[in-house]
mmCIF file of the C-alpha atoms, coordinates in Angstrom:
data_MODEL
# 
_entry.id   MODEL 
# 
loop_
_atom_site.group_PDB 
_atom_site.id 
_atom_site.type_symbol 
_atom_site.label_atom_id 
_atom_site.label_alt_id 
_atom_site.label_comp_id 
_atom_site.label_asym_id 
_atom_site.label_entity_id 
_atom_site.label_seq_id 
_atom_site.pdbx_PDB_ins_code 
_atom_site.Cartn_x 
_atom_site.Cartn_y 
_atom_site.Cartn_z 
_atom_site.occupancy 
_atom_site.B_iso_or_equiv 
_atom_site.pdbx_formal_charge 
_atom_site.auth_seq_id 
_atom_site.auth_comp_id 
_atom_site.auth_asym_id 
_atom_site.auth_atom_id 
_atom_site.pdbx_PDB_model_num 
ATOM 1   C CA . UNK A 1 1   ? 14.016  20.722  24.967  1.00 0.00 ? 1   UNK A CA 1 
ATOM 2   C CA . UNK A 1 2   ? 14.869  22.953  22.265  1.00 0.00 ? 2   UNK A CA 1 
ATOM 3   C CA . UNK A 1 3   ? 13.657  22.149  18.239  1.00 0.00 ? 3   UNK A CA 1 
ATOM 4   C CA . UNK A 1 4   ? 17.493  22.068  18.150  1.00 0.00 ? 4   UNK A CA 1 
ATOM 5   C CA . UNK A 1 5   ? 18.193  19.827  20.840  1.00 0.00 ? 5   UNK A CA 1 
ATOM 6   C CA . UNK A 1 6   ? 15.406  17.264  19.513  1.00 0.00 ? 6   UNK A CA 1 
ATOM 7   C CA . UNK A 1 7   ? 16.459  17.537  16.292  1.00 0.00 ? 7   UNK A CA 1 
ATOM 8   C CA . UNK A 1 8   ? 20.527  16.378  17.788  1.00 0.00 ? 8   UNK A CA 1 
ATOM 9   C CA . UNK A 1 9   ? 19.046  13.903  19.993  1.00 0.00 ? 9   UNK A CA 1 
ATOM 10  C CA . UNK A 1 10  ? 17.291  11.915  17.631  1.00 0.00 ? 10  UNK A CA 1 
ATOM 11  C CA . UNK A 1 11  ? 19.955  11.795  14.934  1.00 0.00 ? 11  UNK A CA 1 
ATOM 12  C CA . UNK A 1 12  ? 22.431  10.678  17.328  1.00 0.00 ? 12  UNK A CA 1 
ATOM 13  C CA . UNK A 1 13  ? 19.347  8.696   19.103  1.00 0.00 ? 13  UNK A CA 1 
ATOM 14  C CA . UNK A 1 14  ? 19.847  6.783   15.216  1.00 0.00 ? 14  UNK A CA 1 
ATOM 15  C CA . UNK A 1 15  ? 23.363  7.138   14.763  1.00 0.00 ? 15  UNK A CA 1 
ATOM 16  C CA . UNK A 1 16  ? 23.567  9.440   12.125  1.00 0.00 ? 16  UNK A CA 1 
ATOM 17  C CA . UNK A 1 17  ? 26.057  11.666  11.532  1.00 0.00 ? 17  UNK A CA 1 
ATOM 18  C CA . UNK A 1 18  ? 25.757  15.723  10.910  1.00 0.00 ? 18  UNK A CA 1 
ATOM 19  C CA . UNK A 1 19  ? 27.078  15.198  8.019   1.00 0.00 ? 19  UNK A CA 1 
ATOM 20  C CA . UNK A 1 20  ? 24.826  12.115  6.863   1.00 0.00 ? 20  UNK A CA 1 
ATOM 21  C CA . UNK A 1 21  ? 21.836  14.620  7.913   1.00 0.00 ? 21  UNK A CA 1 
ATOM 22  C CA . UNK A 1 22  ? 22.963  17.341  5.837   1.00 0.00 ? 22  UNK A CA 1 
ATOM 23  C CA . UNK A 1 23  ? 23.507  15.414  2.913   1.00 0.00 ? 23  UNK A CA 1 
ATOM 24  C CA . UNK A 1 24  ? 19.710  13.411  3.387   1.00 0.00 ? 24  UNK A CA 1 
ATOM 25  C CA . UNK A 1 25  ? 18.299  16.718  3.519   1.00 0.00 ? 25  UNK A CA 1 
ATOM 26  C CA . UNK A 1 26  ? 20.277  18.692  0.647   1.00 0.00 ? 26  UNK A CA 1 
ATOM 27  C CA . UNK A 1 27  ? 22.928  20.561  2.471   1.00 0.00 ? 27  UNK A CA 1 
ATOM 28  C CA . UNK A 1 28  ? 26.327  20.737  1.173   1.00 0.00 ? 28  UNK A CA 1 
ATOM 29  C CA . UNK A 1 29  ? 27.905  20.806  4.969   1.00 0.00 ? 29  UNK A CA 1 
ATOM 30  C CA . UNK A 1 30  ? 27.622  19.852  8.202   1.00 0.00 ? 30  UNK A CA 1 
ATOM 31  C CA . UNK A 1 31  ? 28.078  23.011  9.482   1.00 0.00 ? 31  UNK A CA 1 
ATOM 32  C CA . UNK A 1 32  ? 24.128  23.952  8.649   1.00 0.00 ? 32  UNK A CA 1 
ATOM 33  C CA . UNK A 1 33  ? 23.271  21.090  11.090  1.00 0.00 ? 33  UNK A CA 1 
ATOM 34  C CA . UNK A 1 34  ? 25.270  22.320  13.397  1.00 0.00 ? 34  UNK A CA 1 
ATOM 35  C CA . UNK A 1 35  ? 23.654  25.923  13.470  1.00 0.00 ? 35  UNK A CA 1 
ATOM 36  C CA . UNK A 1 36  ? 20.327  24.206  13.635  1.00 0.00 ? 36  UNK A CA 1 
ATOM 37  C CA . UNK A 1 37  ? 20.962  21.652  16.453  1.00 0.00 ? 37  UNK A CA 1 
ATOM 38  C CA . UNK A 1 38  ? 22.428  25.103  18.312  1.00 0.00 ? 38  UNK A CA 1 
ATOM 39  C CA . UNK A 1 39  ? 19.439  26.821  17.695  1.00 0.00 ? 39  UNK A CA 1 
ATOM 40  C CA . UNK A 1 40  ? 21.411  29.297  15.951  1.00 0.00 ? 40  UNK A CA 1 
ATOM 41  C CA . UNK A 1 41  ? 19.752  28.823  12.614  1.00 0.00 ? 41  UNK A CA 1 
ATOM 42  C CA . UNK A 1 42  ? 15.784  29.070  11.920  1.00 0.00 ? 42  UNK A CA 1 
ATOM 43  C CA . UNK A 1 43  ? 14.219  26.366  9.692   1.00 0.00 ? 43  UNK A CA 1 
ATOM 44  C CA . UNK A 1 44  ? 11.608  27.016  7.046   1.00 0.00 ? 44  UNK A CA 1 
ATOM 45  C CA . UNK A 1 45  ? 8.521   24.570  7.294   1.00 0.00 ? 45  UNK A CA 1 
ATOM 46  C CA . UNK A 1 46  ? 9.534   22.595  4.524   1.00 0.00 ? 46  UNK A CA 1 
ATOM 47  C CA . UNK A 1 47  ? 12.839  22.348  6.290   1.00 0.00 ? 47  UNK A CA 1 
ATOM 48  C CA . UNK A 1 48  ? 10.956  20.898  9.586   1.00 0.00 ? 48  UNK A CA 1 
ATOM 49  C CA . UNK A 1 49  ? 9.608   18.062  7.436   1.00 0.00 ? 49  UNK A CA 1 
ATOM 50  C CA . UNK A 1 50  ? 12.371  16.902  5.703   1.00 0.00 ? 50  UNK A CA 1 
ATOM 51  C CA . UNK A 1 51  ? 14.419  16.567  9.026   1.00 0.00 ? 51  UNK A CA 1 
ATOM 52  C CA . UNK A 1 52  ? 11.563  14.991  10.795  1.00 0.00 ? 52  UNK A CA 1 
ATOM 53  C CA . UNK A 1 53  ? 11.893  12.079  7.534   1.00 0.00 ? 53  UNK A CA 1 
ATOM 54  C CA . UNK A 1 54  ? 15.462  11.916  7.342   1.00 0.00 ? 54  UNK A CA 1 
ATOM 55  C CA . UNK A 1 55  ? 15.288  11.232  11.169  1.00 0.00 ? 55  UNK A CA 1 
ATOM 56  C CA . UNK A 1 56  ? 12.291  9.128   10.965  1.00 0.00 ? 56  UNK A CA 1 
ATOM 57  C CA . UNK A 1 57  ? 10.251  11.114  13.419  1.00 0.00 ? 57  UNK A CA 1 
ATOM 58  C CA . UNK A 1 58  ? 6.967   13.201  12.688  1.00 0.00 ? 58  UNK A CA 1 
ATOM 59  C CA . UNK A 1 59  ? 7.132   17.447  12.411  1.00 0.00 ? 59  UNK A CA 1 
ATOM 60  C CA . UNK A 1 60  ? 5.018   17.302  15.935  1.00 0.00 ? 60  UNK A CA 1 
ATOM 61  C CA . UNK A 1 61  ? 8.007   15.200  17.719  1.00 0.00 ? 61  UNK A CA 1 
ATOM 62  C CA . UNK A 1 62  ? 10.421  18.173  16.125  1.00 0.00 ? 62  UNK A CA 1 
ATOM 63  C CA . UNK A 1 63  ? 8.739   21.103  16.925  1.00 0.00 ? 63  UNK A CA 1 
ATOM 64  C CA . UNK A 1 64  ? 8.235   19.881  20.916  1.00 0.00 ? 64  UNK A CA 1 
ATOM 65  C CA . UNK A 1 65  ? 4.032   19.348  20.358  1.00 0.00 ? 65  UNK A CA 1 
ATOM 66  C CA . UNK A 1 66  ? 4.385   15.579  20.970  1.00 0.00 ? 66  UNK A CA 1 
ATOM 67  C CA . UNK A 1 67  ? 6.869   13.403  22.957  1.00 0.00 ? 67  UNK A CA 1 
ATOM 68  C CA . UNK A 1 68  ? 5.997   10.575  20.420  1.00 0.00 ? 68  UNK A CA 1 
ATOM 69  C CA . UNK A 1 69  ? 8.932   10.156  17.787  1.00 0.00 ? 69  UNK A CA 1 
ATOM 70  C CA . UNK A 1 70  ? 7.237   8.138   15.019  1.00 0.00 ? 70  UNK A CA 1 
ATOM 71  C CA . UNK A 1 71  ? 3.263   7.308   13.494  1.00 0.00 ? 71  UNK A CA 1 
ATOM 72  C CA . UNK A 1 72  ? 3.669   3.496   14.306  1.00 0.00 ? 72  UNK A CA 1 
ATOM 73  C CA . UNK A 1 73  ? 2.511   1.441   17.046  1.00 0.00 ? 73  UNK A CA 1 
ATOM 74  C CA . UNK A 1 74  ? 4.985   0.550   19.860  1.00 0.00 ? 74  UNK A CA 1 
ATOM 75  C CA . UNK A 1 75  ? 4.950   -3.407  18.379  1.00 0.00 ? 75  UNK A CA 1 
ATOM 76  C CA . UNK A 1 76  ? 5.432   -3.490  14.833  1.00 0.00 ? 76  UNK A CA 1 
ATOM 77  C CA . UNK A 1 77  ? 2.924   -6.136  13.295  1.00 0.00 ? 77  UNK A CA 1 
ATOM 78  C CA . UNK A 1 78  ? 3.939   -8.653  11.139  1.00 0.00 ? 78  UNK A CA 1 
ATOM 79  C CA . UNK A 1 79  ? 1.661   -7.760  7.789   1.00 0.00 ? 79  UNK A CA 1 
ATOM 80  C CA . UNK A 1 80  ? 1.704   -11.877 6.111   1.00 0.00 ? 80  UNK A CA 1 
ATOM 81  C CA . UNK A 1 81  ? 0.853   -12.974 10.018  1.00 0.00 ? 81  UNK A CA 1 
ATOM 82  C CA . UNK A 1 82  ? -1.675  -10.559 10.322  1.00 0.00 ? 82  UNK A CA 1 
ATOM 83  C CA . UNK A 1 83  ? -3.581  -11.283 6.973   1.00 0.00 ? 83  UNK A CA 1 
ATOM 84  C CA . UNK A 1 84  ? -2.812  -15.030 7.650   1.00 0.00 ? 84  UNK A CA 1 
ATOM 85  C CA . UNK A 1 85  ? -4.700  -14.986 11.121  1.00 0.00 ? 85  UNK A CA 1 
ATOM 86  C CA . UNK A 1 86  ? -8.004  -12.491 10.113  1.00 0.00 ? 86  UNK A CA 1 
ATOM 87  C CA . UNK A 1 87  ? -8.558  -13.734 6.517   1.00 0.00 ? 87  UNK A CA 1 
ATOM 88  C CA . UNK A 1 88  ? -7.279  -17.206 6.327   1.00 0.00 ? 88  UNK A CA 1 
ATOM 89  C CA . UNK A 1 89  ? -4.105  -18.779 3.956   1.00 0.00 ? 89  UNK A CA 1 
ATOM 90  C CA . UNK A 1 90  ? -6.549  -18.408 0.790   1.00 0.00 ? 90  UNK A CA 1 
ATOM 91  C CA . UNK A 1 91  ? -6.444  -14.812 1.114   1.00 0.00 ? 91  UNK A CA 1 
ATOM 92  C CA . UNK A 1 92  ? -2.760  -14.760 2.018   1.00 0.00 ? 92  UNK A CA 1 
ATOM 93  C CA . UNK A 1 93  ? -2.178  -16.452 -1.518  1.00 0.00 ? 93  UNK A CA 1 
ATOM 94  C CA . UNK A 1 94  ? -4.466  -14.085 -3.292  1.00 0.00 ? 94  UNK A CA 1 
ATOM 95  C CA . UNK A 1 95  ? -2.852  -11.113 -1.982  1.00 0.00 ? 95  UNK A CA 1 
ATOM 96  C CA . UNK A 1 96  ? 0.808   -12.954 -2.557  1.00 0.00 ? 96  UNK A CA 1 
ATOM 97  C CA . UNK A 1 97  ? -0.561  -13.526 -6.409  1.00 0.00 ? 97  UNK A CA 1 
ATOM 98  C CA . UNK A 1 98  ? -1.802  -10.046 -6.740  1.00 0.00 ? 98  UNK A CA 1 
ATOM 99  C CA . UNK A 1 99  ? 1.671   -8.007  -5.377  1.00 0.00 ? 99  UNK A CA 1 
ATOM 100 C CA . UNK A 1 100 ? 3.261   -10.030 -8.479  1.00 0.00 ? 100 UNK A CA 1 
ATOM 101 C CA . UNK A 1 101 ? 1.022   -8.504  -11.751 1.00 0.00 ? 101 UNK A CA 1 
ATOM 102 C CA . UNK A 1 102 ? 1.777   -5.480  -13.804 1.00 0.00 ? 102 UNK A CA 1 
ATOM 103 C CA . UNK A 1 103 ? -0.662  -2.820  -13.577 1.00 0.00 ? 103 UNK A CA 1 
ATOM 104 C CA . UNK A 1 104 ? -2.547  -4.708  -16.154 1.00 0.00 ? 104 UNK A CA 1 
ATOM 105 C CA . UNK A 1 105 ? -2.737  -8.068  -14.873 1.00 0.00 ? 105 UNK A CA 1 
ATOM 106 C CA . UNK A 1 106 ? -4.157  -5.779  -11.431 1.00 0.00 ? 106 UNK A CA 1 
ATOM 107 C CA . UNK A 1 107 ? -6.686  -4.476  -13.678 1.00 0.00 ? 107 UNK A CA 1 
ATOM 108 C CA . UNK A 1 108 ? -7.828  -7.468  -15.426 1.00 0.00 ? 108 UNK A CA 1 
ATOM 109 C CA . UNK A 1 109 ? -7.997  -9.314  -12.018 1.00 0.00 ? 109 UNK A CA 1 
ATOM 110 C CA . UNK A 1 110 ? -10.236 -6.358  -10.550 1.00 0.00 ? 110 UNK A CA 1 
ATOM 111 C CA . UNK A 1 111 ? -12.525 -6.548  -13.256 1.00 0.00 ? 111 UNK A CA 1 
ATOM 112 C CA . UNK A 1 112 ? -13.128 -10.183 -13.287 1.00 0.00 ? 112 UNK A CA 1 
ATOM 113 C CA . UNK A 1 113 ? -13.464 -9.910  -9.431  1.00 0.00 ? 113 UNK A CA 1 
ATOM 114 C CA . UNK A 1 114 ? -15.925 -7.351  -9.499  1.00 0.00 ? 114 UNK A CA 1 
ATOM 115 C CA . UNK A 1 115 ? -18.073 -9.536  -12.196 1.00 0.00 ? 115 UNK A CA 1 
ATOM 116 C CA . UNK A 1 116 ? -17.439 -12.413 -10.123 1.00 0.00 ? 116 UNK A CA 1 
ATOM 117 C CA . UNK A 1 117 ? -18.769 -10.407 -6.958  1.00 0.00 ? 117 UNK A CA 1 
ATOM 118 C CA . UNK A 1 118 ? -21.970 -9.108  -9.053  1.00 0.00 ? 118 UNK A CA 1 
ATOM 119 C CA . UNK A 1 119 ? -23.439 -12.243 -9.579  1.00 0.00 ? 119 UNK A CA 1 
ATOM 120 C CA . UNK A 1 120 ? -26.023 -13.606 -6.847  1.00 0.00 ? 120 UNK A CA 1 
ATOM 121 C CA . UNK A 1 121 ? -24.519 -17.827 -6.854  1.00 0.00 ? 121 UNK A CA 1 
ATOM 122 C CA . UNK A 1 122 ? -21.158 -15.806 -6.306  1.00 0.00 ? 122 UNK A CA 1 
ATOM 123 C CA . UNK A 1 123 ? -22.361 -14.492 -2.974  1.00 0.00 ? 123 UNK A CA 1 
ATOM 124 C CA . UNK A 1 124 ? -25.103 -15.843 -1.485  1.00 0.00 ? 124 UNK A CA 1 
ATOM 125 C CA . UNK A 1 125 ? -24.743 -18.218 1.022   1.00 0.00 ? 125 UNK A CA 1 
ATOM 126 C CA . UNK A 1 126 ? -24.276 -22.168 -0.090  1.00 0.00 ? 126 UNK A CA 1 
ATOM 127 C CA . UNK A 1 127 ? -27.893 -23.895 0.673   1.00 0.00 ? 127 UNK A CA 1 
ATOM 128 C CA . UNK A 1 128 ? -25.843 -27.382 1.932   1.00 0.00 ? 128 UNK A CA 1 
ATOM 129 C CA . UNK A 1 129 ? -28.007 -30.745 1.301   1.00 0.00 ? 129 UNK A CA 1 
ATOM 130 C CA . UNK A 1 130 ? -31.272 -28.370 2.601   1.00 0.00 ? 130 UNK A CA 1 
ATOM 131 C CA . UNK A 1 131 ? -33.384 -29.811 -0.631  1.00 0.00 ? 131 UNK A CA 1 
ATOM 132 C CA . UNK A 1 132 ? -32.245 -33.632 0.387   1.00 0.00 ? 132 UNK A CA 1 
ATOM 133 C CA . UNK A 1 133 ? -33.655 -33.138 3.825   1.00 0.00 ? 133 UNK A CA 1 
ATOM 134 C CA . UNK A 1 134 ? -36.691 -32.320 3.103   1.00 0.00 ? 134 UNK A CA 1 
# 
């Protein structure tokens, strides 16, 4: 398949129009799209990657190197369910807590975290009852 061809397929693969394309990628017409999806027209390497965003696909998928059409993984994780499962609901909440500062309620937070995370009773393990056991 032609850069031409992959580049028609996948825009009507996402139901765009050549007109949609052109305007996503700063052409005043259609007509450029259709010179490029007929192979007619050569594309600069800045070109390449701004198709390859506007059609969510990667340069490699464009330019016939990879049969892949995007970077992510066939299932699409769910990013709360993931942190949820590895890290527990307490560091759900922190990381809920932290998306809602300003940059400097991020920095003060990081600061006080990384004081928190210097001090030894901080982060050593908790010695449960050992002393009343003995």
């Amino acid at each position: 398949m032609s850069i031409g061809q992959r580049i028609k397929s996948r825009r009507e693969e996402l139901g765009m129009s050549q007109e949609e394309l052109a305007h996503r990628i700063g052409y005043k017409s259609k007509s450029s799209i259709n010179k490029i999806e007929l192979d007619i027209q050569q594309l600069r390497q800045s070109k390449i990657k701004q198709i390859a965003d506007a059609l969510e696909t990667t340069t490699d998928y464009i330019m016939g190197w990879s049969e892949k059409k995007n970077d992510e993984p066939k299932e699409k994780y769910d990013v709360t369910d993931l942190i949820k499962n590895q890290y527990g609901s307490d560091v759900y909440e922190l990381v809920q807590l932290y998306s809602k500062l300003n940059e400097a309620g991020k920095n003060k937070i990081m600061e006080e975290l990384r004081d928190t995370a210097a001090l030894p009773k901080y982060t050593e393990p908790v010695k449960r009852d050992a002393q009343k056991m003995a």
